[in-house]
C-alpha atoms as one frame of an Amber mdcrd trajectory, in Angstrom:
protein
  82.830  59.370  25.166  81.368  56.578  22.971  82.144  52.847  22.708  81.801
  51.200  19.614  81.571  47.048  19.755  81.779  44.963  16.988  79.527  42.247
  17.889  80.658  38.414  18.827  82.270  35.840  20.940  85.317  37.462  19.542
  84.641  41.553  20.063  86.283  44.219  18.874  85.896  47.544  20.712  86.598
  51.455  20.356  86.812  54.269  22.138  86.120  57.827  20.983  86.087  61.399
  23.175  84.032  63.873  22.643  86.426  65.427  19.744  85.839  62.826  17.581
  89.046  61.058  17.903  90.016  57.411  18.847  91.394  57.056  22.359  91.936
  53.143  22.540  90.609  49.858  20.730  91.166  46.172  21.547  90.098  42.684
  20.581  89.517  39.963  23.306  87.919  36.775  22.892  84.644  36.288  25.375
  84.236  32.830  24.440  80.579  32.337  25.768  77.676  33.972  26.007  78.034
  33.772  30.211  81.398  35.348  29.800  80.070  37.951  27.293  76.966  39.174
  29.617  79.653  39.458  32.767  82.149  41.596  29.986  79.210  44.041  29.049
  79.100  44.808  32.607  82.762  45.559  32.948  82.823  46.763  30.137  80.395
  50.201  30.548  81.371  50.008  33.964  84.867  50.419  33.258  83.687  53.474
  31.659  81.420  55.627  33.141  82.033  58.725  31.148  80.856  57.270  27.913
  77.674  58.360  26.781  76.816  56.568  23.838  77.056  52.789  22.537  77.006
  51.920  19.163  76.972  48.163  18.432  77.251  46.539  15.290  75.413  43.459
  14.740  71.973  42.284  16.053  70.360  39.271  17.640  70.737  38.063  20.918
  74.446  39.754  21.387  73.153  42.898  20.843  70.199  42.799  23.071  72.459
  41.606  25.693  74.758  44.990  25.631  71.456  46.935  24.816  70.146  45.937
  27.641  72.786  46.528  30.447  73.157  49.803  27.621  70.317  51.236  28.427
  70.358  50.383  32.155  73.649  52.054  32.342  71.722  55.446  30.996  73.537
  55.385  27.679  72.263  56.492  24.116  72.118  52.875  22.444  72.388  52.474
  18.540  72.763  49.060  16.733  73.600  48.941  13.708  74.458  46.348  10.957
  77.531  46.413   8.716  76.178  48.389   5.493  75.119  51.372   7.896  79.006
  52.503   8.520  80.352  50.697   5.133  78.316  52.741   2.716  79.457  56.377
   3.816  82.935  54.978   4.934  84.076  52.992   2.348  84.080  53.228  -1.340
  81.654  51.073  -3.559  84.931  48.594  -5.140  85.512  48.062  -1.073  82.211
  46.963  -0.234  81.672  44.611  -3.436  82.455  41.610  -0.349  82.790  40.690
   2.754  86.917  39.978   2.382  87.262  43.206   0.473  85.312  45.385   3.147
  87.750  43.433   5.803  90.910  44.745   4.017  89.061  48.200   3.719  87.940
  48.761   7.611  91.832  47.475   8.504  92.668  50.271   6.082  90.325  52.795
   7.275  91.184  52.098  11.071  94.838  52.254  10.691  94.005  56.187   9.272
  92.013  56.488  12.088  94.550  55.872  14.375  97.339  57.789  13.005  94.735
  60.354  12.560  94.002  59.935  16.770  97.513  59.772  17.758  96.173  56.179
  19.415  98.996  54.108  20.560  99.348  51.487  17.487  99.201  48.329  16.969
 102.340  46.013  17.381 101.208  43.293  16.076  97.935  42.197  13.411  95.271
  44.484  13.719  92.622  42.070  14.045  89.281  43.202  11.723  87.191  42.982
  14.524  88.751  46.026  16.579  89.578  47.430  12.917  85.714  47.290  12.463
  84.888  48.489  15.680  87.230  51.349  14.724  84.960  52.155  11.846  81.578
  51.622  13.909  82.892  54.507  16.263  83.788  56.713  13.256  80.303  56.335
  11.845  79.206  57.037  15.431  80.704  60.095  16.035  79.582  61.516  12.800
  75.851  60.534  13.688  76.311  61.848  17.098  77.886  65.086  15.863  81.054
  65.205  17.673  82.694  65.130  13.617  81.383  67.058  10.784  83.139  64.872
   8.588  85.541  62.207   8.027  88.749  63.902   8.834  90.845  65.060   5.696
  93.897  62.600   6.473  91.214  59.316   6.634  89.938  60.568   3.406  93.444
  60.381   1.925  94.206  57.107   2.323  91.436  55.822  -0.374
């Protein structure tokens, strides 16, 4: 499996199995750096199958989940946001940050349908929508995809 996080106080996260589809995503507010060291904990130990973490963002945050990451034996990738936006979204989407917001919600609601992932009932908020998009970059680089899946593709 891999877990995708979309770095902050307020994280977004997805998970992806090995066939390259999205089993679950959430959103939960961590509120403090204390809180968000105990969650990456939880987090990776609440699943011990995963093999890889991909992490969008940098600084302190991600150093924090690298850390316990990499202690947890996983393959550790952090990224920023242009590293998933460029092959993922087309160049009108990416021309700011609102439009690449709008985009990722766009992208990650294919990606679910795509998945057969419970949806959502409410807003999809753009930080699990972007942590939707971090995974499908991630399974791509990992290999698990050879491509975007026709269906994601199609809603451009």
């Amino acid at each position: 499996m891999l877990l995708a996080v979309d770095l902050g106080l307020r994280t977004g996260f997805a998970l992806y199995g090995r066939d390259g589809r999205l089993v679950n995503y959430r959103s939960q507010n961590l509120g403090s750096r204390a809180r968000l060291r105990k969650a990456a904990a939880r987090v990776l130990g609440d699943h011990p199958e995963a093999e890889w973490l991909v992490l969008e963002g940098g600084g302190d945050l991600a150093e924090i989940w690298t850390k316990v990451g990499r202690r947890t034996g996983l393959n550790v990738r952090v990224i920023g946001a242009e590293t998933w936006r460029r092959p993922l979204l087309l160049p009108r989407e990416q021309r700011s940050g609102a439009g690449a917001k709008s985009a990722a919600d766009g992208l990650a609601r294919a990606v679910i349908e795509w998945s057969g992932a419970k949806r959502p009932t409410g807003e999809l908020r753009h930080d699990a929508a972007e942590a939707i998009a971090v995974g499908l970059w991630g399974v791509l680089a990992a290999g698990w995809l050879d491509a975007v899946p026709e269906p994601v593709l199609r809603r451009r």
